[in-house]
C-alpha positions as a Markdown table, in Angstrom:
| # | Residue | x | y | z |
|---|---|---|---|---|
| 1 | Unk | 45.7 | -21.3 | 160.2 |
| 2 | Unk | 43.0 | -22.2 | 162.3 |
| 3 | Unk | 39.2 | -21.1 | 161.0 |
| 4 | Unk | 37.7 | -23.4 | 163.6 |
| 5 | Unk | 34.5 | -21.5 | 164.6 |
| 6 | Unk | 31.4 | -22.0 | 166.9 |
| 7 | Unk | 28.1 | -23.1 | 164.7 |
| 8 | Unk | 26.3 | -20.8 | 166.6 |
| 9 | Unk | 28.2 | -17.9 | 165.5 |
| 10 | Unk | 27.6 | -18.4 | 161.9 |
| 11 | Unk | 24.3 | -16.1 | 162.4 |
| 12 | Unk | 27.6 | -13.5 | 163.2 |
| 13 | Unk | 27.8 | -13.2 | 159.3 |
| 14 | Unk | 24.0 | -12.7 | 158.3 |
| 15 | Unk | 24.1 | -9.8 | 161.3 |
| 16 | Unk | 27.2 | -8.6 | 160.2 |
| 17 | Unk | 25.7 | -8.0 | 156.8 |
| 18 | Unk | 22.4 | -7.0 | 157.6 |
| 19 | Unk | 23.9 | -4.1 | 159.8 |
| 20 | Unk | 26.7 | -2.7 | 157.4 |
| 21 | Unk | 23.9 | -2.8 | 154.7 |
| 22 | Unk | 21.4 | -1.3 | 156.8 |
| 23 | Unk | 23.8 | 1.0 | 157.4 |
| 24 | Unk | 24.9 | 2.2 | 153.9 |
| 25 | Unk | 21.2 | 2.8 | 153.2 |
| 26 | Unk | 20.4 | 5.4 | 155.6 |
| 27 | Unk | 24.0 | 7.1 | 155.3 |
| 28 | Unk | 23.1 | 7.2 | 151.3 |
| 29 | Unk | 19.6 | 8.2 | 151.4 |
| 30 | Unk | 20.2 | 11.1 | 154.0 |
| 31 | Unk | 23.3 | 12.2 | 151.1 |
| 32 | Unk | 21.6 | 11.9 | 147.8 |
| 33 | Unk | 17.9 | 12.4 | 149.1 |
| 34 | Unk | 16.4 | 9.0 | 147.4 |
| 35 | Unk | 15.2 | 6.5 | 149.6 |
| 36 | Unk | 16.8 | 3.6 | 149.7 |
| 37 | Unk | 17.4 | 0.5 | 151.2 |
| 38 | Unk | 19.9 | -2.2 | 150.7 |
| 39 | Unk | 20.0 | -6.1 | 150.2 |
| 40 | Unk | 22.2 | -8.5 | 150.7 |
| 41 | Unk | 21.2 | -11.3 | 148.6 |
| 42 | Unk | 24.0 | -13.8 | 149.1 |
| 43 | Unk | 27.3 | -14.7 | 151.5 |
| 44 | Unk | 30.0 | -16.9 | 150.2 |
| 45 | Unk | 33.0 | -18.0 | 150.7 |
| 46 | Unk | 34.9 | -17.8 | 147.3 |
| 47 | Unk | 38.7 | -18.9 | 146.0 |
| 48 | Unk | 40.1 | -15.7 | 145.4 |
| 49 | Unk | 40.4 | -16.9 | 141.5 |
| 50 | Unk | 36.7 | -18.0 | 141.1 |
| 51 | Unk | 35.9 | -14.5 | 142.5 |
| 52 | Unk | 38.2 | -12.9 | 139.7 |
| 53 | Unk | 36.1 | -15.2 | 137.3 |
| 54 | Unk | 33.0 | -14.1 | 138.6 |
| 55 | Unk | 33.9 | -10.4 | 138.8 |
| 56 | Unk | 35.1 | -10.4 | 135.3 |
| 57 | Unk | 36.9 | -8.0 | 133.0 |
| 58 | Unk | 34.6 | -5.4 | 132.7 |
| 59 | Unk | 35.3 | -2.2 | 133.4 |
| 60 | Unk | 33.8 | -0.8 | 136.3 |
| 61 | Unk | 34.2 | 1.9 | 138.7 |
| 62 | Unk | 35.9 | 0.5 | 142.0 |
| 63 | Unk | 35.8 | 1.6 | 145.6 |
| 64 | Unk | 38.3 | 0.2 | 147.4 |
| 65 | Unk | 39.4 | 0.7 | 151.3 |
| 66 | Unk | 42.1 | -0.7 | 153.7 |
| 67 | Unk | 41.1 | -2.1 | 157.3 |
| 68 | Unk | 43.9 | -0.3 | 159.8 |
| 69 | Unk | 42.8 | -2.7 | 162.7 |
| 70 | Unk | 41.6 | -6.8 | 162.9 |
| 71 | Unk | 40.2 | -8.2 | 160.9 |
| 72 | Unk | 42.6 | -6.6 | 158.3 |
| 73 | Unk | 41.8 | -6.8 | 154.7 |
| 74 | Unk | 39.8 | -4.9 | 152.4 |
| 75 | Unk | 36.8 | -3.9 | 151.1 |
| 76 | Unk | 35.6 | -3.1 | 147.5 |
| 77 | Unk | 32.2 | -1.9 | 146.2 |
| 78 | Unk | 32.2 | -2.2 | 142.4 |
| 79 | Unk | 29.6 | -0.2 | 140.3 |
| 80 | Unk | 29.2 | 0.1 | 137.1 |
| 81 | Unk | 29.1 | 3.7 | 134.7 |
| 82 | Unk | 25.4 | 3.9 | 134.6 |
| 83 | Unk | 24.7 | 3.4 | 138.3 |
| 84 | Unk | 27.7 | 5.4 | 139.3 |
| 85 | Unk | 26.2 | 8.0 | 137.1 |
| 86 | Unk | 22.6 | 8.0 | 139.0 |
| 87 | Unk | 24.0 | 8.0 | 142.5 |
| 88 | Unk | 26.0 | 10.8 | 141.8 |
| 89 | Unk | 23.1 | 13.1 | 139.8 |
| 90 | Unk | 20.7 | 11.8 | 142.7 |
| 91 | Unk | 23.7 | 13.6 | 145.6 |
| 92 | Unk | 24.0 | 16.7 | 143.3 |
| 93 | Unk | 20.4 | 17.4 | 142.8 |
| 94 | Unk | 19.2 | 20.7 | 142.2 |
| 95 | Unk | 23.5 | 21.7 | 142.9 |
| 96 | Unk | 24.6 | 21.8 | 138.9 |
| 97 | Unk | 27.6 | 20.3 | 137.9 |
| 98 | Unk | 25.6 | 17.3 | 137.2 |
| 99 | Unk | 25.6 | 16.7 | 133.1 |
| 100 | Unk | 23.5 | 13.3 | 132.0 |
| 101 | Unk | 24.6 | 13.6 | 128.4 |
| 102 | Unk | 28.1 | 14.1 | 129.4 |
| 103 | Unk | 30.3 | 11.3 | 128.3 |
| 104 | Unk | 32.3 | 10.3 | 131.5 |
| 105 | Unk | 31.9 | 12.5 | 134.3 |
| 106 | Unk | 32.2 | 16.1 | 135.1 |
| 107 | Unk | 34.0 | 17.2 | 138.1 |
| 108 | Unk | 31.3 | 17.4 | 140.4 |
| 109 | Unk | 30.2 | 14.3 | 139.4 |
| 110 | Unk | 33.3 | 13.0 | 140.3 |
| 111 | Unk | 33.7 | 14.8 | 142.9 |
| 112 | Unk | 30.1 | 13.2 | 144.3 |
| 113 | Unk | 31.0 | 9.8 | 143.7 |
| 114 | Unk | 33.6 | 9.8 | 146.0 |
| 115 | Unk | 31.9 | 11.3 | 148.9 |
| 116 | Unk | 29.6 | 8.2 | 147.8 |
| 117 | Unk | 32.4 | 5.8 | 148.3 |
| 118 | Unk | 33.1 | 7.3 | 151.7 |
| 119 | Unk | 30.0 | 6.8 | 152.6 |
| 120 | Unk | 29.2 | 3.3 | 151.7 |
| 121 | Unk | 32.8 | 2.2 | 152.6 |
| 122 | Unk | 32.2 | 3.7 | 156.3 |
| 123 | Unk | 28.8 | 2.9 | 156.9 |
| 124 | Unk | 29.4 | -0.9 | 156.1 |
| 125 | Unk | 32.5 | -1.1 | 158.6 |
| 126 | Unk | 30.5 | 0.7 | 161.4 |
| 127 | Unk | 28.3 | -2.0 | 160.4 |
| 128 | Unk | 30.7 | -4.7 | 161.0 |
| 129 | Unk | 32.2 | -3.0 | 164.4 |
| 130 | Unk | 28.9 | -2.7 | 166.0 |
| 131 | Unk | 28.3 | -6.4 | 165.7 |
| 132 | Unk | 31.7 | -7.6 | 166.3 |
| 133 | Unk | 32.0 | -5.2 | 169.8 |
| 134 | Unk | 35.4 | -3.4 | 168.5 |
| 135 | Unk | 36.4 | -0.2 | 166.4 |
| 136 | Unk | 38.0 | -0.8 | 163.2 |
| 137 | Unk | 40.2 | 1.9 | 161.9 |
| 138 | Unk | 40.4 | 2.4 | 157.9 |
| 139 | Unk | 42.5 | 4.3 | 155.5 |
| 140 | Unk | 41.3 | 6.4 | 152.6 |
| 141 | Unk | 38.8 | 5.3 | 149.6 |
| 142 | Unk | 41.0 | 4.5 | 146.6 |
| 143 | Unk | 38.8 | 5.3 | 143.5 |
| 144 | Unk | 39.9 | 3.2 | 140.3 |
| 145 | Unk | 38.0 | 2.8 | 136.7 |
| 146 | Unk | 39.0 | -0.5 | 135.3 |
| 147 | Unk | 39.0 | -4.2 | 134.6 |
| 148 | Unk | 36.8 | -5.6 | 138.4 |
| 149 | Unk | 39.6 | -9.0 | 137.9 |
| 150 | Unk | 42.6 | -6.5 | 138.3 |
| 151 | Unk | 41.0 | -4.4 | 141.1 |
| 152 | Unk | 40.5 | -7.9 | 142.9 |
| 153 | Unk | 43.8 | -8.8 | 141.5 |
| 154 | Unk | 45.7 | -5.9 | 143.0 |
| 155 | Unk | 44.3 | -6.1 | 146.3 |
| 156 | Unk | 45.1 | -9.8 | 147.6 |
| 157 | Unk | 46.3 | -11.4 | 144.3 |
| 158 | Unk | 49.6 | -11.8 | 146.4 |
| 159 | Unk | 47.5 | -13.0 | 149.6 |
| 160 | Unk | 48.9 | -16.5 | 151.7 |
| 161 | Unk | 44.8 | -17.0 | 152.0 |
| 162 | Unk | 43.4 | -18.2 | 148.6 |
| 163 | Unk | 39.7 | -17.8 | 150.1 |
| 164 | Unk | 37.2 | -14.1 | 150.4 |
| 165 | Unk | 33.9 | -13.3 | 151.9 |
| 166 | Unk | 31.6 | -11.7 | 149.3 |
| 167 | Unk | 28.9 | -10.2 | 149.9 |
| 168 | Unk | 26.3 | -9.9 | 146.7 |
| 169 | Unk | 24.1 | -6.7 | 147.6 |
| 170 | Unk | 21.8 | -4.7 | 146.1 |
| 171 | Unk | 20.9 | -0.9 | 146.9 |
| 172 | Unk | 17.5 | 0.0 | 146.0 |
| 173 | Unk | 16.6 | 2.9 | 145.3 |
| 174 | Unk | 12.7 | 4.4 | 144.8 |
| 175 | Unk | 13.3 | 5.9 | 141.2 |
| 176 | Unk | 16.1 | 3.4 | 140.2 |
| 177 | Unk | 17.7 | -0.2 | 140.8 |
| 178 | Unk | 21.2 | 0.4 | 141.5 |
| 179 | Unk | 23.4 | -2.5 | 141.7 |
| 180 | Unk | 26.7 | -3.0 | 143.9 |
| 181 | Unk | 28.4 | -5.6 | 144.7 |
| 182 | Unk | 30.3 | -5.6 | 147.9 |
| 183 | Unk | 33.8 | -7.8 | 147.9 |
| 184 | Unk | 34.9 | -8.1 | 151.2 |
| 185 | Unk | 38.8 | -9.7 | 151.9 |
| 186 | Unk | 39.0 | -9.9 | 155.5 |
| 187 | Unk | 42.0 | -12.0 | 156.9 |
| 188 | Unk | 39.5 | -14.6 | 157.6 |
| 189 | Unk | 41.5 | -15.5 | 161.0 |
| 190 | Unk | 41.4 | -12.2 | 162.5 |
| 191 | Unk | 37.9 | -12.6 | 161.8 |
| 192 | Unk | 37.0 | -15.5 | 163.7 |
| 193 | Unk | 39.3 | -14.5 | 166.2 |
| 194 | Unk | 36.7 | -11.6 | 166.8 |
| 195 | Unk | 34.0 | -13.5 | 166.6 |
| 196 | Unk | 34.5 | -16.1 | 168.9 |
| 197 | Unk | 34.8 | -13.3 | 171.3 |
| 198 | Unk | 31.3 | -12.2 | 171.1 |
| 199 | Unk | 28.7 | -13.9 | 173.4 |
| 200 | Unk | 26.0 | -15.5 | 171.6 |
């Protein structure tokens, strides 16, 4: 496998995640009505099982999605109860179906969340096809509530490629700090592929 790739593309990756983050912001701040603004604080390349150790076994609410076109992979947001909780009551507003003292979440709560995931999982790909000069295709949000190692786990635990681009973001909110973490496993060869494509 060859990962060979222009130094002067390496900017690619900062522009890559500056415009699926941008992106994310104004998709979720035009659905849940608080202004926000997203960060990405860190890009690394990570073994597959450091980025199981870093995740942890907590158990967090996962939104997973499938690339249908190069650079195939997938992409997972993990969030955590509390921050899940927010972004939903922030979407539903003035709605109802919304309970804060609820233990675990009603049905519309639910319900928000994963028009949430669809919109943070498609804004961050538009994101990504913008800069990369291509459409990528992508299947359905999978929503799981679990362990973050055995989401990771189950998505490219059986993967040739021991290595992942993560992402570490923060979305910002005006009334509230709500952290997620984006976990992005590309195959890193299609990747480059696409890069070295684009004129720099």
């Amino acid at each position: 496998m060859s990962l060979m790739l222009d130094i002067r593309k390496l900017a690619l990756f900062n522009k890559m995640a500056k415009e699926g983050g941008n992106t994310v912001a104004d998709h979720l701040s035009q659905m849940t009505g608080m202004e926000t603004e997203m960060e990405i604080t860190k890009i690394n390349f990570i073994d597959i099982p450091d980025i199981k150790t870093h995740v942890g076994d907590e158990k967090l609410i996962g939104i997973s999605i499938e690339l249908q076109e190069p650079p195939h992979g997938h992409v997972l947001f993990l969030l955590d109860y509390t921050n899940a909780k927010n972004l939903a009551q922030g979407m539903l507003g003035d709605m109802g179906g919304a309970d804060p003292d609820q233990s675990g979440f009603t049905d519309m709560e639910r319900s928000a969340i994963e028009e949430i995931g669809n919109i943070m999982t498609s804004g961050f790909i538009d994101g990504w096809a913008n800069v990369l000069e291509t459409t990528i295709d992508m299947g359905t949000p999978t929503f799981t509530y679990g362990p973050g190692s055995g989401m990771v786990d189950e998505l490219v635990g059986g993967r040739d490629s021991d290595m992942a681009l993560m992402f570490d973001s923060h979305i910002h909110a005006l009334n509230s700090d709500i952290d997620v973490t984006v976990y992005t496993f590309p195959q890193l060869e299609e990747l480059v592929d696409l890069m070295q494509e684009i004129e720099v």
